[in-house]
N, C-alpha and C positions, 0 to 999 in steps of 0.2 A: 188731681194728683198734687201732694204739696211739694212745694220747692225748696230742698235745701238750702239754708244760707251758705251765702258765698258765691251767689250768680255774680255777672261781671256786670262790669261800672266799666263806665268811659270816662277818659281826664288825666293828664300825666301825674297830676299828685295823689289821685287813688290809684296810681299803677294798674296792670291790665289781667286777668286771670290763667293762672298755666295748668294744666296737670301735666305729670309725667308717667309713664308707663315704667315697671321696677320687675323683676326679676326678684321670684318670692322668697321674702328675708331680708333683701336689699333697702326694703322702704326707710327704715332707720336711719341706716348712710346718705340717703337719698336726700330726707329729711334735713339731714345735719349741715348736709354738703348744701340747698341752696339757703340755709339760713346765713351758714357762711360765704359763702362766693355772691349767694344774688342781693344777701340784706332784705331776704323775702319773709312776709307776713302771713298770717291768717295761713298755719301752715296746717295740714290734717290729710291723714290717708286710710285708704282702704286698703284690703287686700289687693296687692300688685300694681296700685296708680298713690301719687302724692300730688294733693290738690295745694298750691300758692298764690300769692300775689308778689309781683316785684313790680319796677321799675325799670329796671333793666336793659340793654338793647341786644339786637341777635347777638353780638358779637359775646358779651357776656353770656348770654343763653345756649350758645354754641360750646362754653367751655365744661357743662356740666357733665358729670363723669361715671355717675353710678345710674343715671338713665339709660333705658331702651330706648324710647319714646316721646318728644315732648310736643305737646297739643294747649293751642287755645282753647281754653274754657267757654262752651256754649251755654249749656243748661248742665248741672247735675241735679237729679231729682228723685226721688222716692221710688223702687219698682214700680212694676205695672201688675196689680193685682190679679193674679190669676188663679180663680177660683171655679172654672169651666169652660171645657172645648170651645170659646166662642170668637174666634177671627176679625168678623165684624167689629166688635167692641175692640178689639185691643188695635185694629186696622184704624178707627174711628180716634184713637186715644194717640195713637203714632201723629196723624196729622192734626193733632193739636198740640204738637209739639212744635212746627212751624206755625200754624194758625191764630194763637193763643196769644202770641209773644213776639210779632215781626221787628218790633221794634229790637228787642236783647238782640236781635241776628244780625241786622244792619247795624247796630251797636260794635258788633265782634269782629265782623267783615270790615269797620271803619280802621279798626285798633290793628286788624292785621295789616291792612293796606297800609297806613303810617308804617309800619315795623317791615314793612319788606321795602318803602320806599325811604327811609332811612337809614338803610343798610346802604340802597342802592348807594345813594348820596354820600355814604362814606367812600364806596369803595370807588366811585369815581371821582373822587379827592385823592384818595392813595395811590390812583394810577396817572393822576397829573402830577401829583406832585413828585412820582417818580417819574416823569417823562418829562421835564420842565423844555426840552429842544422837540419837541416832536412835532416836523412839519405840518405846514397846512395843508388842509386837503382844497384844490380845485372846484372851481365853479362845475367844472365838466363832470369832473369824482361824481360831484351833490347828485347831480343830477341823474347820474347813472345808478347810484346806489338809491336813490327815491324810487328809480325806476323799477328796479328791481327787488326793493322793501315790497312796491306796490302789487307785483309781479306774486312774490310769495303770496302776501294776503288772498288775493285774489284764490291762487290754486288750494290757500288751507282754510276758507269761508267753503270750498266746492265741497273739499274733504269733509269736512265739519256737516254741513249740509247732507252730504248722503249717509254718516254716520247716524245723525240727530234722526232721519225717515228710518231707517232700517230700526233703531230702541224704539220708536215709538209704532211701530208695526211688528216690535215683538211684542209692545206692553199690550197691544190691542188684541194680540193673538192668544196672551197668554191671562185675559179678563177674567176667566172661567174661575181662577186660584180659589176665588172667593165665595164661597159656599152658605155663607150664614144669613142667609136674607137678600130675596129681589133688590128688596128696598136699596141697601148699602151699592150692591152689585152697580145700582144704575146711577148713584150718587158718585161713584168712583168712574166710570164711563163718563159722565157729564163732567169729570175733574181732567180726563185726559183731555178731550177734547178742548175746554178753556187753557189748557196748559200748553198747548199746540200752538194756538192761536194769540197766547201770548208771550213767546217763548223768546222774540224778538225782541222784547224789551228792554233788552240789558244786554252787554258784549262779554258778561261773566260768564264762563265755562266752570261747569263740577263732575265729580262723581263722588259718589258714594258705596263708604265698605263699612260691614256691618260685621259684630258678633254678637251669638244668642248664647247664656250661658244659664244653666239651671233650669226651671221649671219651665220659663216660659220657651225656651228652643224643643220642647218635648210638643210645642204647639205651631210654633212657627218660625221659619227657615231664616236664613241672614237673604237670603235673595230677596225673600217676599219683603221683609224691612226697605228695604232697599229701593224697591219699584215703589210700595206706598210714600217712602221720605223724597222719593226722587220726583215724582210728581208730583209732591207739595209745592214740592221746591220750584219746580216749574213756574205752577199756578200761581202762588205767591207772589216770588221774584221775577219772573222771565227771564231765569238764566238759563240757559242753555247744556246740554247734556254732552257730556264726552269719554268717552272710557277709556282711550288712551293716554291722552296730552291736556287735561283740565288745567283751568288756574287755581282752582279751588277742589279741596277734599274733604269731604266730612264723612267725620266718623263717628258711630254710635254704637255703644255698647248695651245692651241689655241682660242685666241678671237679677238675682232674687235680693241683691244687698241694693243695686241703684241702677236708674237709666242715664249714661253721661256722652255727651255729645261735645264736640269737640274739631280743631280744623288743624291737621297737624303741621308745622311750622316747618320742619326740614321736611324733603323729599326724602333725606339718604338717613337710617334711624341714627344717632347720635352714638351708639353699643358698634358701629361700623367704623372704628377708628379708621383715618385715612393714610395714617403712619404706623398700620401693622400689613404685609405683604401677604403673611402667612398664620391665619389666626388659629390659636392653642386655644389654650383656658380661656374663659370668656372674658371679656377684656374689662366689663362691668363687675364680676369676682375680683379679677384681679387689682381693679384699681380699689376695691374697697380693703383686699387686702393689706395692700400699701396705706391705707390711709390707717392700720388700726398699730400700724409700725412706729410712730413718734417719730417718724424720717425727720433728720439737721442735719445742717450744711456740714460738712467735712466729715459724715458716719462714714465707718465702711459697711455696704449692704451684702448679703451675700441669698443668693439661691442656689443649693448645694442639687437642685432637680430640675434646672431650669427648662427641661424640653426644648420649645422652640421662642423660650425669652420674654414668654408676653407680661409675666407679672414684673420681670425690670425694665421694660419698654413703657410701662404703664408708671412706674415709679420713678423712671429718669425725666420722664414726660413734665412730670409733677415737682420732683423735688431735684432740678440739675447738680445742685454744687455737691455731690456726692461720689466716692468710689466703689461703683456698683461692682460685684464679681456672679459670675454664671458659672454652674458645674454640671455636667452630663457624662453618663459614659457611652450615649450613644453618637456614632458620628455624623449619621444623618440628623438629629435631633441638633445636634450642634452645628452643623452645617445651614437647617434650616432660621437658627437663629442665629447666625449672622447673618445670614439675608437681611430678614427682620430690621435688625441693627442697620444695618446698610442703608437701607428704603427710607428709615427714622431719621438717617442721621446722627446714629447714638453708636458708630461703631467705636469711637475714640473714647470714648463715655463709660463702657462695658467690656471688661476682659472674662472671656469665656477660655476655659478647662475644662479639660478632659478626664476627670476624675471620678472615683467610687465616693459617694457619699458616705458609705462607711472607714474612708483613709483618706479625710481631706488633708493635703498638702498645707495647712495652714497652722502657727503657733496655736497654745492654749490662749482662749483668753483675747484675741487677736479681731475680734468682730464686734460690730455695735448691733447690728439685727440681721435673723436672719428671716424671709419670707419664701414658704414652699409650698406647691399643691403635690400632694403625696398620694404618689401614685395609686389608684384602686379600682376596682370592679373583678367582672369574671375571668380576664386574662393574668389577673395579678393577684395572688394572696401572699401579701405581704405576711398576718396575720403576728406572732410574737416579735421578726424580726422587726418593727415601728420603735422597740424599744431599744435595740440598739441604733438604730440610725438619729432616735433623738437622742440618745446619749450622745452620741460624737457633736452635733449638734451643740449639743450642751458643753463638749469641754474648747471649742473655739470661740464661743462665745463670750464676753466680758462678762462682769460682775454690775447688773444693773443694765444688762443689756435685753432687746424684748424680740420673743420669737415669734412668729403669726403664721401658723400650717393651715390648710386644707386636709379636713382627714373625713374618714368615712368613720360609720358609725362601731366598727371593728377596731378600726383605729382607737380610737375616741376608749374605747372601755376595753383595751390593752395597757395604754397610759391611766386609765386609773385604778390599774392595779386589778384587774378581770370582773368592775363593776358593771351591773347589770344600767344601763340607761335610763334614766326617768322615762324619755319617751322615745324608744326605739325607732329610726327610721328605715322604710324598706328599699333594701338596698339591692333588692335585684336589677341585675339588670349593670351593663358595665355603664363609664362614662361616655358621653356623647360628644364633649364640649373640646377634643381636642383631636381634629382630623391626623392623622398620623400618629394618635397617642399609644396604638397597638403597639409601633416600634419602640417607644418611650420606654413602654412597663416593661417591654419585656430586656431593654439597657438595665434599666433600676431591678428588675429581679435579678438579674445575673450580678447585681451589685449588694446585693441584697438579701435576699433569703434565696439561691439556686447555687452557692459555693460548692467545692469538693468539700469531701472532710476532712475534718480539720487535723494537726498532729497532736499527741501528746501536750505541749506546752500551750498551743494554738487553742485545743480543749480546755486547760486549764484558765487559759486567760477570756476566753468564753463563759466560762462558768463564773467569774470575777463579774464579769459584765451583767450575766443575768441575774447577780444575786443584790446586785442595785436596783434600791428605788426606781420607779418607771421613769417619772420624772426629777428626781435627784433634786438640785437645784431651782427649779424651774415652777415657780409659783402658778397656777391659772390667775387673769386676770379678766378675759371677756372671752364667750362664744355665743356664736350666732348660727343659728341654722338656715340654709339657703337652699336654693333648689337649682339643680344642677340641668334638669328638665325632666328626662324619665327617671334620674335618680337626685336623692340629697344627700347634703355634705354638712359636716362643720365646719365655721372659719373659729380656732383657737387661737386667742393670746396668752403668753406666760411672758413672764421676767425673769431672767436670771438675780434670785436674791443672794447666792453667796457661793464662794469659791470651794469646790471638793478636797482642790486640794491634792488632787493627782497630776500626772503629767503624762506626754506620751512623746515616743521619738517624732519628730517630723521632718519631712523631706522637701524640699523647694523647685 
């Protein structure tokens, strides 16, 4: 099976190999963001992962924004041709994955070990040299805290030990899997038992998680990967098996584009901001939204739908010296994000209103960007009313100023005036990505499209509104389409090119 270029290299001046895990659509930002942040090379992606190289240490690796997922690079390689039912062969082809190549593994396993004990190394500098008075601990301490380090060991070698018989007296029990041939069946039995027997060789712990995607999972399970990679692994290296508390993780994926193996670098995924309380939109949307914003120091930002905040939690994150403003008319949605704010530390950062997106209390003209996910799915059809909410939109906005929505594909061909989409997306199905967003839509419909009707003059000036341009002002500059999970969305840019020219009362 041939190997794609781009296996890793060991050595600080070829830097060490990353992929990331992306959220479909996102690869691009993904892309951009570590060319810029890491100064990363040899940069190339596939659907839903972005392979690089940097330099870099966790700490910078820690800041990347539009990741799920980030993994050292093991092997990326060619599928595994699957031309007939046969287990055996592609069983035989899995552990020459480890077999093949011990070297690249002990290579990756070296590069990680540096990068998690140079981390260590920092951050017990940063905890001295914040502590510079911190007593000494006692001969008697030492010796009671050895005693008791010794003490753990002891009770999680016992742990470890009855875990490691119990996997290895399911893998015995469950030999049978393999159906394709005596031959291999017995080739695989003589692998446990060497693996057994050398398992003590190394104080490394692993486990392994697996995905089969496309052809080949129509033939073979993520479990069954799993016990063949896992008892390579054994045999191999004599690491040892653990499926709660490992040192070590690998992960491999198998589909019909590529096999890619990998050991992922944080525990907790990167997409799991540690300064949001209460997650909305997903936090990897939302910071790529901000990023298509041209945020600078002293803009005023504005989200006239902010829900529970998480796209100016994710932009004050990024871009501080800024006067962000939040709007909702739900009170719990605004309540939940100032929590949010609170948890961040960004309550003095972010002033949050209680307002109609359609009667923002602010002048014409009065905003540098604004960034919204607009509301949609089956509790909410907004459907004609998009065009008035981005008119208002457009008249608080400045001249040169840039807007960046989330909109569904209803949206999306309401603002272009009831075109039909190049390539329609299917939108059943509501959003998933925002726990409590039921409350949300159904704020913004009552703000929205669920009014009384209207009077006389109220009419009149309704029809004033509909009989403008969708977007008026408001040039397209980029959209990206992304995936929401069971549904997809567009992220739109526009700019405000030039003044209408109207004005409207406003209130403070």
């Amino acid at each position: 099976m041939a190997v794609v270029p781009g296996g890793p290299r060991s050595g600080p001046a070829a830097g060490a190999h990353f992929f990331c895990t992306a959220g479909r659509g996102l690869e691009p930002f993904l892309m951009r963001e570590v060319r810029e942040r890491l100064a990363a090379t040899q940069v190339e992606y596939i659907s839903g992962k972005v392979f690089f190289t940097t330099c870099s240490d966790l700490n910078m690796l820690k800041q990347l924004k539009s990741a799920e997922r980030l993994f050292l690079l093991i092997k990326k390689q060619l599928p595994f041709p699957v031309t007939s039912v046969n287990k055996g062969k592609i069983f035989n082809e899995l552990q020459r994955l480890i077999n093949d190549d011990p070297e690249s593994w002990l290579n990756v396993i070296s590069i990680w070990k540096n990068l998690l004990e140079l981390d260590a190394k920092k951050e017990n500098l940063f905890h001295k040299n914040a502590n510079p008075l911190k007593r000494k601990v006692g001969e008697d301490d030492i010796t009671a805290k050895k005693l008791k380090t010794e003490r753990i060991q002891e009770i999680q070698e016992t742990k470890e030990c009855q875990l490691e018989k119990q996997i290895e007296e399911k893998i015995l029990e469950q030999g049978h899997f393999i159906t394709e041939g005596e031959k291999f069946q017995e080739e695989l039995q003589n692998d446990i038992t060497e693996a057994v027997d050398t398992r003590n060789q190394s104080n490394l712990t692993f486990r392994v998680s697996c995905r089969c995607s496309g052809a080949i999972s129509k033939i073979i399970t993520a479990q069954e990967v799993g016990r063949v990679i896992g008892i390579a692994l054994m045999k191999q290296f004599g690491w040892k098996a653990d499926l709660r508390n490992p040192n070590l993780e690998i992960f491999i994926h198998l589909s019909d584009i590529y096999s890619v193996l990998g050991i992922p670098v944080f525990r907790v995924p990167l997409a799991c901001r540690a300064y949001i309380k209460t997650p909305g939109l997903r936090s990897t949307i939302a910071w790529a939204m901000a990023s298509l914003a041209e945020i600078k120091a002293g803009a005023v930002v504005l989200d006239p739908m902010c829900g529970l905040g998480t796209i100016l939690l994710e932009a004050a994150k990024e871009w501080p010296d800024v006067y962000y403003v939040g709007a909702d008319v739900s009170d719990s949605q605004l309540s939940g994000a100032y929590d949010n704010l609170k948890a961040a530390g960004l309550k003095d950062k972010i002033e949050l209103l209680k307002v109609s997106v359609i009667e923002l209390p602010l002048p014409s003209e009065s905003v540098d960007i604004i960034i919204s996910d607009i509301p949609f799915g089956k509790k909410f059809k907004l459907g004609k009313g998009i065009k008035r909410t981005v008119q208002e939109m457009e008249r608080v906005l400045r001249v040169g100023g840039i807007i960046v929505l989330l909109l569904s594909e209803d949206h999306h061909r309401h603002l272009k005036g009831g075109e039909a989409s190049s390539s329609p997306l299917d939108s059943q199905g509501g959003r998933t990505e925002d726990p409590g967003g039921e409350e949300r839509l159904t704020g913004a419909e009552k703000a929205a499209g669920s009014e009384p009707a209207p009077s006389s003059s109220a009419a009149s000036s309704q029809e004033r509104w509909d009989r403008m341009p969708p977007l008026g002002s408001l040039v397209p500059v980029d959209c990206y389409r992304v995936s929401l999970g069971k549904t997809d969305a567009l992220i739109s840019k526009y700019k405000k090119s030039y003044s209408p020219g109207r004005s409207r009362a406003c209130c403070f």
